[in-house]
Structures are given as C-alpha cells and as structure tokens.
Backbone as a ProteinNet text record, in pm:
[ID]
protein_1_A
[PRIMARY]
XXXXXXXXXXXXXXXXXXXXXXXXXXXXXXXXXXXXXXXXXXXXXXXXXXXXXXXXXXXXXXXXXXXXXXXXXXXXXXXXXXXXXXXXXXXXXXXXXXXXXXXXXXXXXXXXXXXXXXXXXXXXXXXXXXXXXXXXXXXXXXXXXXXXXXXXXXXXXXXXXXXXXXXXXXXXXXXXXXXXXXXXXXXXXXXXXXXXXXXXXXXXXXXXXXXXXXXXXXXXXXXXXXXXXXXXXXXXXXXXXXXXXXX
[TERTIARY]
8757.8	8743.4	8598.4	8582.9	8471.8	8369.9	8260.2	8161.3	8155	8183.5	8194.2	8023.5	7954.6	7863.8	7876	7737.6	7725	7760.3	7836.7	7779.6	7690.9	7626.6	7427.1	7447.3	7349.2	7280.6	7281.5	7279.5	7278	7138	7031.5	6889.4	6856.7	6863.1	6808.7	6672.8	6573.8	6471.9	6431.8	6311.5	6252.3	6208.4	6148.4	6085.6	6177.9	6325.2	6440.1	6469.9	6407.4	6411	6418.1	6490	6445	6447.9	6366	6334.3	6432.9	6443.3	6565.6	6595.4	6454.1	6488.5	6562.3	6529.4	6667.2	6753.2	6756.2	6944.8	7021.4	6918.3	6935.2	7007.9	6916.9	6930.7	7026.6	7069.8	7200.1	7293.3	7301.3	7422.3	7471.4	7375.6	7345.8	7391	7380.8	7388.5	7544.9	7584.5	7741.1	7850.5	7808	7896.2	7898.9	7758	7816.9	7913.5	7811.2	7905.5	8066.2	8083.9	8233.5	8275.8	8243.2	8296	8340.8	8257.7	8248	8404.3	8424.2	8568.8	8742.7	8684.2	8761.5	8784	8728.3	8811.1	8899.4	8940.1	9047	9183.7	9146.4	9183.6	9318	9205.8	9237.1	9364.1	9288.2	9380.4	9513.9	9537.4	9611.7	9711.7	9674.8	9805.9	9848.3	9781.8	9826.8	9923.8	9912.1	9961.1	10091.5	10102	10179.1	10331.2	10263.7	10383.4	10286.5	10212.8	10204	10092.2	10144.3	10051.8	9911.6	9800.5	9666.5	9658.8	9757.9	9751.9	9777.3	9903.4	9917	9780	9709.3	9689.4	9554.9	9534.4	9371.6	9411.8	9509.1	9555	9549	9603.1	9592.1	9484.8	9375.3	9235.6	9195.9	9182.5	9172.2	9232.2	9348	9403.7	9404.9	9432.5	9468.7	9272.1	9209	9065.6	9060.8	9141.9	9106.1	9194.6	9061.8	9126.8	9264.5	9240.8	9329.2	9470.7	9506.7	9613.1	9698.7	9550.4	9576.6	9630.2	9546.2	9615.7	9762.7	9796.6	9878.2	9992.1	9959.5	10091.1	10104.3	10059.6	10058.5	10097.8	10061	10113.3	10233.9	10264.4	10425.9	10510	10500.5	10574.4	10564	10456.7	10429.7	10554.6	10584.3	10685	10838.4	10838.8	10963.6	11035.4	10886.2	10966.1	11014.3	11051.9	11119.8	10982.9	10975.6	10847.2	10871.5	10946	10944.7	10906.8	10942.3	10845.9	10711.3	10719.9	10563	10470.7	10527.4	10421.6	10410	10517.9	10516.4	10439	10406.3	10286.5	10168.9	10151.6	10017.7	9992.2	10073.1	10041.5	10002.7	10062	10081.1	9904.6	9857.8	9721.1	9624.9	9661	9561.4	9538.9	9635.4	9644.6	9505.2	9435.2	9281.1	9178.2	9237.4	9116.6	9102.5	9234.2	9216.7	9130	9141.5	9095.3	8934.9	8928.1	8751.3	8735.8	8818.3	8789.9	8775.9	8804.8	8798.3	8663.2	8615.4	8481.4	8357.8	8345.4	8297.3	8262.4	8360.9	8358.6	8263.5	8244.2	8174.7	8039.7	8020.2	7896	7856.4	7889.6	7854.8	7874	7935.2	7935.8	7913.5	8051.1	7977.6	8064.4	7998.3	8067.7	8176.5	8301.7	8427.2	8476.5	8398.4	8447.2	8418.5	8361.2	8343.4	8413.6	8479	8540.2	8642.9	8751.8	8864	8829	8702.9	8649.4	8617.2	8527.2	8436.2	8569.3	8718.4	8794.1	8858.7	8823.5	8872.5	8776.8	8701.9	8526.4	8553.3	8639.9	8632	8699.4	8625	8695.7	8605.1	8661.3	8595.5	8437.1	8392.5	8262.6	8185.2	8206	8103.8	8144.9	8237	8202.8	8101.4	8112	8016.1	7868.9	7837.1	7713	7644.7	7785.1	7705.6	7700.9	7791.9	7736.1	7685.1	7595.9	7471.8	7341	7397.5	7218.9	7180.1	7094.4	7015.8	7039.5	7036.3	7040.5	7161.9	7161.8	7270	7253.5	7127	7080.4	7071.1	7094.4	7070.5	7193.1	7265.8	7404.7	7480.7	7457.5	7532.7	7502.6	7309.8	7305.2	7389.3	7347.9	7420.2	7606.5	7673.2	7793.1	7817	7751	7728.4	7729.2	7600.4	7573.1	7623.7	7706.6	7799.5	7919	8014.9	8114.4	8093.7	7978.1	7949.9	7970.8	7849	7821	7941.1	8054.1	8155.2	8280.2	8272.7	8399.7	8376.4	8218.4	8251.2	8288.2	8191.4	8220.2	8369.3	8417.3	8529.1	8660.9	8639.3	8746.9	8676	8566.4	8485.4	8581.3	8569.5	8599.4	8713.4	8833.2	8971.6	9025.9	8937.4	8947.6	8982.6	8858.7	8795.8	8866.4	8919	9013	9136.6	9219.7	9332.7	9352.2	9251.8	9220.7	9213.6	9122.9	9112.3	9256.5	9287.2	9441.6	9536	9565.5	9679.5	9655	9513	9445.1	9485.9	9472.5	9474.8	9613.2	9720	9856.3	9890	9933.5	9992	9856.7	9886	9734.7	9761.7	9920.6	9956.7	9903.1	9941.3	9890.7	9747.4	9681.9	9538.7	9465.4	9555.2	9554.8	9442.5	9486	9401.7	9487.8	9580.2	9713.7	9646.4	9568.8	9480.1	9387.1	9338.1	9216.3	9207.6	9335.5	9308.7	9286.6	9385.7	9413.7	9302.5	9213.1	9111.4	8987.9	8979.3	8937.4	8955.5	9045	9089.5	9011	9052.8	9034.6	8858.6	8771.8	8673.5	8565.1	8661.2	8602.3	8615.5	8760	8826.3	8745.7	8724.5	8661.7	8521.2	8439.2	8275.3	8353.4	8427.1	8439.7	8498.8	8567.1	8597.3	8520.4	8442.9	8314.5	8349.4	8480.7	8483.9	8611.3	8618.5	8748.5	8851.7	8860.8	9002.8	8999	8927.1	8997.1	8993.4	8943.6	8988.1	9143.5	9211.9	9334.3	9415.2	9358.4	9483.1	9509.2	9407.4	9408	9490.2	9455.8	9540.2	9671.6	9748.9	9841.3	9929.4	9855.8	9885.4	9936.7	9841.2	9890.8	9986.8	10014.9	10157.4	10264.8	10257.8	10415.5	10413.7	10326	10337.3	10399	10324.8	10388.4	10538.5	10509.7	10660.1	10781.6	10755.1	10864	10865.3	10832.2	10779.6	10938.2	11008.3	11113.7	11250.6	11240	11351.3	11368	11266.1	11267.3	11204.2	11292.8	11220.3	11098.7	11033.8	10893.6	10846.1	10758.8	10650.9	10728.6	10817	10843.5	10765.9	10746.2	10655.8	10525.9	10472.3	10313.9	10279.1	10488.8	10440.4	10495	10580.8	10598.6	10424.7	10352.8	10238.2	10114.4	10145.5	10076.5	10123.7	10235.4	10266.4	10171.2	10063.2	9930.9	9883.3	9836	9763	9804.1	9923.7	9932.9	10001.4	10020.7	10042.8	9947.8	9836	9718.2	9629.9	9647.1	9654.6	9735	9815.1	9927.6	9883.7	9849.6	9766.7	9643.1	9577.9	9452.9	9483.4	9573.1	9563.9	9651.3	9690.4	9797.6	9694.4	9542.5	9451.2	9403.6	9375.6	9283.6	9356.3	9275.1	9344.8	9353.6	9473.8	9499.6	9409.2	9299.9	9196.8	9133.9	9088.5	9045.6	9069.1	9246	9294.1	9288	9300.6	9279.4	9180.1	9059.1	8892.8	8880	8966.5	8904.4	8938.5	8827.2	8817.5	8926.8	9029.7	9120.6	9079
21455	21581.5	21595.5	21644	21644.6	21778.1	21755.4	21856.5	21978.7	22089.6	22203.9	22236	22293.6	22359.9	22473.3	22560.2	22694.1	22736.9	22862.1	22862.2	22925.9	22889.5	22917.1	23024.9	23101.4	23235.2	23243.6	23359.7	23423.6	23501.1	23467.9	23583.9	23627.8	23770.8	23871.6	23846.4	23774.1	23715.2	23574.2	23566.7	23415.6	23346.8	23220.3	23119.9	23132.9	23089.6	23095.1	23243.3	23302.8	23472.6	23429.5	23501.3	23565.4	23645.8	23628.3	23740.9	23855.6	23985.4	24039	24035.9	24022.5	24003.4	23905.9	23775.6	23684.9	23732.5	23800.2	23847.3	23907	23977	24128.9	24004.6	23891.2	23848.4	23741.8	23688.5	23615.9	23717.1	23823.3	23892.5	23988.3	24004.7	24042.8	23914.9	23825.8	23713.8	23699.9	23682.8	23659.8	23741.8	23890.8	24015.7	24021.2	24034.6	24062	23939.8	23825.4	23700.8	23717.2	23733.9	23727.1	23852.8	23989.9	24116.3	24118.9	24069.6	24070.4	24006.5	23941.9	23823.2	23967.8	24083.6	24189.8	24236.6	24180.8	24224	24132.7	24000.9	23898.7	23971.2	23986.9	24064.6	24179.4	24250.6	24387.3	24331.9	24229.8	24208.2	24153.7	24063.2	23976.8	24058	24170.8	24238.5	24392.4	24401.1	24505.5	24363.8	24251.2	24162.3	24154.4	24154.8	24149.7	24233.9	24377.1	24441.2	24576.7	24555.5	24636.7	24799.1	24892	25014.4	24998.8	25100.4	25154.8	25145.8	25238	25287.7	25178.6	25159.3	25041.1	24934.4	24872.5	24802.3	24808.2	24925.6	24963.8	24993	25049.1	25051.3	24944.5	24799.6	24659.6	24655.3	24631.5	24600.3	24711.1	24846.8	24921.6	24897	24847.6	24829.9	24658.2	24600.1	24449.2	24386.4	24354.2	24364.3	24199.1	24087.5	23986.6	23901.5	23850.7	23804.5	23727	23599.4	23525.3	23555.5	23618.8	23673.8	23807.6	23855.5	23970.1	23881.9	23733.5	23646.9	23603.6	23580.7	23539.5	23556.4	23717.5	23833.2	23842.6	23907.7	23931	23833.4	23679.7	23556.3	23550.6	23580.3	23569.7	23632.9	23764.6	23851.5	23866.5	23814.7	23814.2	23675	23596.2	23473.3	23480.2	23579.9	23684.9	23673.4	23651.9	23649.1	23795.3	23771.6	23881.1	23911.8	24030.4	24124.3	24071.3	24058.3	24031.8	23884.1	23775.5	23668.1	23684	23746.7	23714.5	23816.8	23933.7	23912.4	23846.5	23780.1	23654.4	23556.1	23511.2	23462.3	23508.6	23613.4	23654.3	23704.8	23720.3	23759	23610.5	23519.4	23367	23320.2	23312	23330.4	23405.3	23536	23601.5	23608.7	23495.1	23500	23439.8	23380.2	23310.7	23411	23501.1	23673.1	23648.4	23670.4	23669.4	23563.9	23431.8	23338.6	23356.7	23395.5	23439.6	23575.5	23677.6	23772.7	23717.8	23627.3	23601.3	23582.6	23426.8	23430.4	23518.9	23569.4	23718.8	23839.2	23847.5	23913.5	23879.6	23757.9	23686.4	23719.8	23683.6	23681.7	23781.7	23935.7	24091.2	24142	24121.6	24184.2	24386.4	24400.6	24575.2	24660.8	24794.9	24913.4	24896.8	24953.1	24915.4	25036.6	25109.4	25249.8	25213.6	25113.6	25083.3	24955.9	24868.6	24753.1	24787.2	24869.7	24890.2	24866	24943.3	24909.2	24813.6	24732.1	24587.6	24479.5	24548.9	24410	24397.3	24535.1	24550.6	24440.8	24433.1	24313.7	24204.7	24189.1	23988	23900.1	23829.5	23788.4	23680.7	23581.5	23438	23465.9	23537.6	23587.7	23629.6	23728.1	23835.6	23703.3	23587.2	23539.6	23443.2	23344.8	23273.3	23305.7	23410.6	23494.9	23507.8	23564.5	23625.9	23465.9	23363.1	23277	23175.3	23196.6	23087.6	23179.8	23294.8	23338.5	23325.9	23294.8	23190.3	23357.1	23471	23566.3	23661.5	23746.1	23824.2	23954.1	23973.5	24107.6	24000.5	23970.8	23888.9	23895.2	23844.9	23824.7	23944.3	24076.5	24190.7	24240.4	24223	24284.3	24190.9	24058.3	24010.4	24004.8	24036.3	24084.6	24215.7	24325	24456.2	24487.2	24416	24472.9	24341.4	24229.5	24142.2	24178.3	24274.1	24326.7	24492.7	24576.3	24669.9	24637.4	24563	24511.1	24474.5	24387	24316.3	24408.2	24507.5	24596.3	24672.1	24755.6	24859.4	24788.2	24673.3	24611	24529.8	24506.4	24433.7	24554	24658.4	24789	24868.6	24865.6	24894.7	24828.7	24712.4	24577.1	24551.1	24594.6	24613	24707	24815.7	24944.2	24883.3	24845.7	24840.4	24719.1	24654.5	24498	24519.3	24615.9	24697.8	24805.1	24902.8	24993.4	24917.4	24806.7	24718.7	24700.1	24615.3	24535.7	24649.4	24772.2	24836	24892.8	24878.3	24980.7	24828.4	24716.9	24629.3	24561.1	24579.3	24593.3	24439.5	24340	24245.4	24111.5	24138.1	24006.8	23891.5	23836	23697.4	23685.1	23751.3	23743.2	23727.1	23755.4	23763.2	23603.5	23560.2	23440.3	23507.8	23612	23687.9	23636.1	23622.5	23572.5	23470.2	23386.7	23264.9	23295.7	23365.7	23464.4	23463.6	23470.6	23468.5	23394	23264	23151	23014.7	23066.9	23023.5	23063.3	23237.5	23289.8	23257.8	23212.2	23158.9	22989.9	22937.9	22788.9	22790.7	22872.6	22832.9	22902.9	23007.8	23036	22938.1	22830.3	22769.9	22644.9	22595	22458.7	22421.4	22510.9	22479.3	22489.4	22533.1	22540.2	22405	22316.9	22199.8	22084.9	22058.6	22024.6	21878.7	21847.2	21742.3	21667	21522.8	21463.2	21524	21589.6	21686.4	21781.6	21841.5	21994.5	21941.7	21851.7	21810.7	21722.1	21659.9	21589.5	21710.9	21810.9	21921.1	22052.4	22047	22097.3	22000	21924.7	21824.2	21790.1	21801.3	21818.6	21943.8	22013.7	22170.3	22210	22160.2	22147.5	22089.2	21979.6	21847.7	21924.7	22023.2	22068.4	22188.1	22273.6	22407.9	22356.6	22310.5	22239.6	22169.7	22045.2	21991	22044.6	22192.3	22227.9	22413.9	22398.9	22539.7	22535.2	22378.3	22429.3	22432.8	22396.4	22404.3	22500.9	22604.4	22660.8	22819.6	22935.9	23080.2	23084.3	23195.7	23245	23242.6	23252.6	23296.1	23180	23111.9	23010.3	22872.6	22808.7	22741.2	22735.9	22880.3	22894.7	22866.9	22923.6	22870.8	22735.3	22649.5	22529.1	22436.5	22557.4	22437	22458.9	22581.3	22558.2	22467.7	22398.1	22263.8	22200.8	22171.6	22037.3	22043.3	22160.5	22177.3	22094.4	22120.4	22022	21858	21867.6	21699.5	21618.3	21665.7	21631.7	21607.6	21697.8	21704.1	21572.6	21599.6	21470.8	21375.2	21306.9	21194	21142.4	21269.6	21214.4	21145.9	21267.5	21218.3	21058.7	20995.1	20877.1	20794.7	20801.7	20694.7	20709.9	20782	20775.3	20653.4	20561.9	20463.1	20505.4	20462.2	20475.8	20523.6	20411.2	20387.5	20540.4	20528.6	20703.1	20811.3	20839.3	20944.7	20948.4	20864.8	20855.6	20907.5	20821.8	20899.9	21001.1	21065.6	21266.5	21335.8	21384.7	21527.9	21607.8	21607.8	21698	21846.9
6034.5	6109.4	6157.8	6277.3	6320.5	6237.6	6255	6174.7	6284.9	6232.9	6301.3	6327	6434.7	6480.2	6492	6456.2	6472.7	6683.1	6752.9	6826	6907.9	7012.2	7065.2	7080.1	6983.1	7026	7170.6	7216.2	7353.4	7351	7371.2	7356.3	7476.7	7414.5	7548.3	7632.9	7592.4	7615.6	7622.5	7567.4	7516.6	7655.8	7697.6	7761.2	7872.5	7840.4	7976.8	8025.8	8010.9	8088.6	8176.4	8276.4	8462.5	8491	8597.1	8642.6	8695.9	8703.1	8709.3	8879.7	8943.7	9131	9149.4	9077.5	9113.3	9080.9	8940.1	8969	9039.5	9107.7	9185.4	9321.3	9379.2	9499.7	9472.5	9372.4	9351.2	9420.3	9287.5	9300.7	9402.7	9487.2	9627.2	9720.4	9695.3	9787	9791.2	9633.3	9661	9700.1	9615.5	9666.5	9844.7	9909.7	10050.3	10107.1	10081.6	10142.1	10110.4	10015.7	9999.2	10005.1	10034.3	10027.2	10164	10280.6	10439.6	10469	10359.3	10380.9	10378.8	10333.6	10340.4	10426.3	10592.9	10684	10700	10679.2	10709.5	10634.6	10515.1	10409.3	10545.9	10572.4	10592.3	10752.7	10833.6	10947.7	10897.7	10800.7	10746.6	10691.1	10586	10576.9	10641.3	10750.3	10871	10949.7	10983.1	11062.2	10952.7	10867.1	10748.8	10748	10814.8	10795.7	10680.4	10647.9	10543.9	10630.8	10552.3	10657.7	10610.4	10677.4	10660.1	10489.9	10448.9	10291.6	10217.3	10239.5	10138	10110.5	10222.7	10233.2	10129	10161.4	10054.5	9916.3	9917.4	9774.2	9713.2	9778.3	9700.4	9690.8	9795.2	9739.2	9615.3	9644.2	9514.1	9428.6	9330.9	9228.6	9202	9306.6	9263.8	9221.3	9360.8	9365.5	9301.4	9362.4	9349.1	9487.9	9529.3	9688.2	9701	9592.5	9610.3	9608.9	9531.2	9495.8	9620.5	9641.8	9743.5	9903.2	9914.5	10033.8	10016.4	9904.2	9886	9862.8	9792.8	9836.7	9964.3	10033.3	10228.2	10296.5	10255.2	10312.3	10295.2	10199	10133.7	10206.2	10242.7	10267.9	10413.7	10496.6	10628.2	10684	10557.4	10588.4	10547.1	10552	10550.4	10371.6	10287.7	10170.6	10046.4	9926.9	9875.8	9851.9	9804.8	9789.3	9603.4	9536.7	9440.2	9340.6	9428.5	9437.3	9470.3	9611.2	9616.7	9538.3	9453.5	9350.2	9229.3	9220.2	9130.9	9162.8	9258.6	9313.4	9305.1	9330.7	9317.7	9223.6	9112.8	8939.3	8899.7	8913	8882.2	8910.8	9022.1	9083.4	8974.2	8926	8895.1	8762.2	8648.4	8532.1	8494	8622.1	8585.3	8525	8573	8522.3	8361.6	8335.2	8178.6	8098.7	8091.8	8059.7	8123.9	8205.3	8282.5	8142	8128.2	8019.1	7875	7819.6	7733.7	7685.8	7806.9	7789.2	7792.2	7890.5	7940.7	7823.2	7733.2	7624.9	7539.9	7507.4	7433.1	7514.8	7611.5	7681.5	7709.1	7748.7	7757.6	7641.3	7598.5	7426.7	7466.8	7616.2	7628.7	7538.7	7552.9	7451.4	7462.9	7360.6	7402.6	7487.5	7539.9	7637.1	7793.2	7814.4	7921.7	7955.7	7882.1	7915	7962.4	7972.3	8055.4	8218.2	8199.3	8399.4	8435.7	8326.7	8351.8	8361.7	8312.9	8316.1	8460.9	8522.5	8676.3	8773.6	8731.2	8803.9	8764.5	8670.4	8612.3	8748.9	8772.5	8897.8	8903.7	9018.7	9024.4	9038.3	9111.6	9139.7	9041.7	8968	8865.3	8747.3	8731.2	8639.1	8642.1	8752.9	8812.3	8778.8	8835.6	8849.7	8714	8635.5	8468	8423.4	8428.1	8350.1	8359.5	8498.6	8535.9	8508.6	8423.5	8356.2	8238.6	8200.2	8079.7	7960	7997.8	7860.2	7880.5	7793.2	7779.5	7852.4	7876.9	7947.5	8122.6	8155.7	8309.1	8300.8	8248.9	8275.3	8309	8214.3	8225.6	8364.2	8387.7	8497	8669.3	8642.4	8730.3	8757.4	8647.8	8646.5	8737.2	8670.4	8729.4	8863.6	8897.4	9057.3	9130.9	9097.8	9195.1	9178.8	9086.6	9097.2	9192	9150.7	9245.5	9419.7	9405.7	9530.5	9632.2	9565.8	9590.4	9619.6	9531.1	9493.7	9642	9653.5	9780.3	9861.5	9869.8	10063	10032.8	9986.7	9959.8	10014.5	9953.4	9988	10108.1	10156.3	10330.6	10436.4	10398.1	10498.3	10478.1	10388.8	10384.3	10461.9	10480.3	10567.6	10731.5	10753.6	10883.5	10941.7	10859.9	10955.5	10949.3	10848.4	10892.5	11012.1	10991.9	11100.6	11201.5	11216.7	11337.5	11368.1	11325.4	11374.8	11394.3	11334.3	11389.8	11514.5	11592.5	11711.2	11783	11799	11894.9	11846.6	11741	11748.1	11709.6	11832.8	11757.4	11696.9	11595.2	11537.9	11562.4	11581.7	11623.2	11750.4	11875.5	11995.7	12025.8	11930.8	11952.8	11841.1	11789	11695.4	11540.9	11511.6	11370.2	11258.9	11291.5	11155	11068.3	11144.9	11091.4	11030.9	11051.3	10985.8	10841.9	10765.8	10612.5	10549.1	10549	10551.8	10542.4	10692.2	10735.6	10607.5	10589.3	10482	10349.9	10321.7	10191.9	10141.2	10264.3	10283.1	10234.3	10292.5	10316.1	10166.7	10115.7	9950.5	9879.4	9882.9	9754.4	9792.7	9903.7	9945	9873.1	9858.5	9782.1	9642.2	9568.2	9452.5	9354.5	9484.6	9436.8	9424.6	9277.5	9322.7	9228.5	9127.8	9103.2	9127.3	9099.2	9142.2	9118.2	8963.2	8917.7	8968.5	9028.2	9080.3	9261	9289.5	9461.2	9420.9	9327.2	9286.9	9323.7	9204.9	9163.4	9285	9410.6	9503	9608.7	9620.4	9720.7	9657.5	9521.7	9515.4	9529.1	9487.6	9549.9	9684.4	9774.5	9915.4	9933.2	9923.9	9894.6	9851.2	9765	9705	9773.8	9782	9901.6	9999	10066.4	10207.7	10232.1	10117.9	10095	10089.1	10036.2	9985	10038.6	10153.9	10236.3	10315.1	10334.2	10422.3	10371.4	10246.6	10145.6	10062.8	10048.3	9947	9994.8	9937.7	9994.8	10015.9	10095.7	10088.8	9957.7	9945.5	9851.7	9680.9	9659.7	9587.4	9559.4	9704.6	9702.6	9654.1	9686.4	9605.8	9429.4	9371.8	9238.3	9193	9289.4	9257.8	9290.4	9377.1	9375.1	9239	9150.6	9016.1	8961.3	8950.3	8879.4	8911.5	8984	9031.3	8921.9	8834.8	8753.1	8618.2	8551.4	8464.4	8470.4	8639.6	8656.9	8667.1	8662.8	8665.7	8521.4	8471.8	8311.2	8246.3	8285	8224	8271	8357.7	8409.7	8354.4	8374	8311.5	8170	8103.7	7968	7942.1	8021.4	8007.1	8046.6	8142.3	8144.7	8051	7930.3	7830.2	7722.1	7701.8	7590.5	7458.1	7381.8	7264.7	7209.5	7186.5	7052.4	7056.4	7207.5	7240.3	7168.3	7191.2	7197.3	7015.7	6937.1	6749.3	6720.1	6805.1	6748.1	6786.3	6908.3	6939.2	6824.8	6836	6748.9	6753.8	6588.9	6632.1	6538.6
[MASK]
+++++++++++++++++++++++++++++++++++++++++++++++++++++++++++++++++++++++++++++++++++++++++++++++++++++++++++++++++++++++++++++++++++++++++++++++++++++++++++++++++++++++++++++++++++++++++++++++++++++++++++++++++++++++++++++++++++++++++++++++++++++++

C-alpha cells in the first residue's frame, strides 16, 4: 500500500502571495470575455422559439453557458423539451465535481455557500484555482462570478431583445452565432491529447447519430466519449503497471 501524505496547507500569505490587482485583472479579464458571449446566448434562444422572459430566466437560474446552448439547441431542432433538459442537466453535472473541490479551497461560512454554489462554473473555478492562497482565490472566485453573472444576464437581455426587434435570426445567419460561441470557449480548453480524443469523439457520435436518433438524444449519446476513452487508455497501460499502482 502506498504511504499516505498529509494534504498541502492552503496559506493565506507567505513568499507565493499576489498581488490582489492581478486578481482583480484576471478575474476581470475572464468574466467580461466570456460574459459578452451572452448575447449569442440571448439571439440563440429568441431564434429558438423561446420569449424575452423565459429566456432571462434561464440565464438567471441555470447561469452555466454550456448547458444553457444546449438546451436552446435542442429544442430549436424540434426536440422534446424533456430530453433536452436531460441534456443540459447531463452537461452541468461538471458543477458539482468543480464544488467539491472548491469547498476545500474557500473553506466559506456555511450561510453564504448556497449562493457561492450558484458561481461554480467552468470560469470562477479556473480563476480560484490558479491562485497560490486561499484569500486570492476567494477573492478571484468572487469578483469572476460577479463580474460574469451581471454581464452574462445584461447580454442575455440585449441579444434576445435584439433578435425579436429584427425577427427571423435564420435569415440574417445569427442561428450560428451560438454554436460558433460555444465552439470557440470549449476549443482553448482542450489543451491535452485526452480531452482533444474525447472531444473529437464526441463530435463523431453527436453527428453520427443526429439523423437516427431524436433531438436533443444525441448530445447524451455523445457523453459516452468520456468513458470510451477511459477504457482505452486504461487497456494501453501494461499489466506489470496496472499491479504496481497504488491501490
């Protein structure tokens, strides 16, 4: 059995401090960049079918993009409204597993975590846990879920409002708009061979199976990439390997 380790203190201070302006201009950097992406958001499910209201309500309650594309995609492709939030629950089960860690790393009052679990999102986790202390982290969590949350539900406003004043979004080619939006968050994030595999198989079974199979179905036959990929890897690992890991 392997020898268990203590694990690393988290210090509010010490030598690896930063400064809190970088955090301020990280978390500034990422909230607008990706909050601005809430008007695609906003055209995509007015083009959708869905009204003014509805549409802000998702960003106010749901408040995680992917999932929010992927409902509207669904249902813009004439699927059951009941799949496609099976899809986009399916998508957003990543929050939790982002909360888990997060917990560990903010360590906040327990009267305020009901709200902070509304912010866990690909972003505010990123942010909090490329900072070296526990006080950088909270603050960079904070003001990249702030930051993110207004302009994210601004710019949900304003690209719905947009699209129902200029009417059909296909005619004007905006339908692409999300899609395009989507493509271009998930693309920097694939930064090693396994997650460019388990993305390019993803695409392969979405696609493959887009003309056989209802709306919004396909999106969760393409989470299967994830553990066929898994299973692979683990069948190149040799025997001798798999005896000496640490169980």
């Amino acid at each position: 059995m392997a020898e268990q380790t203590a694990p690393p203190v988290i210090r509010d201070d010490g030598p690896r401090a930063k400064p809190d302006a970088a955090v301020v201009r990280d978390a500034l950097g990422v909230g607008i960049a990706v909050g601005l992406s809430g008007f695609a958001f906003g055209v995509t499910s007015a083009g959708a079918g869905l009204t003014l209201l509805q549409t802000c309500v998702l960003s106010l309650l749901v408040f995680t993009g992917a999932s929010q594309f992927a409902l509207v995609g669904a249902l813009a492709a004439g699927g059951n409204p009941f799949t496609a939030a099976a899809g986009a629950f399916f998508l957003g089960t990543r929050n939790a597993f982002y909360g888990l860690r997060l917990s560990q790393l903010l360590a906040l009052p327990k009267a305020v975590r009901p709200l902070a679990a509304h912010w866990v999102i690909d972003e505010t986790t990123a942010v909090a846990l490329a900072q070296p202390s526990r006080r950088a982290a909270r603050l960079g969590f904070t003001l990249t879920g702030l930051t993110l949350y207004v302009l994210w539900n601004l710019t949900t406003f304003l690209g719905a409002l947009g699209a129902e004043a200029i009417g059909d979004t296909a005619a004007w080619g905006l339908d692409a708009a999300g899609p395009a939006v989507f493509l271009a968050l998930l693309a920097p994030m694939l930064k090693s061979a396994t997650e460019r595999a388990t993305a390019g198989i993803a695409v392969l079974l979405g696609l493959g199976l887009l003309p056989v199979l209802p709306a919004g179905v396909p999106v969760l036959a393409a989470a299967l990439a994830a553990p066929l990929v898994l299973w692979f890897q683990g069948r190149r690992i040799p025997p001798a390997a798999r005896e000496k890991a640490p169980r």
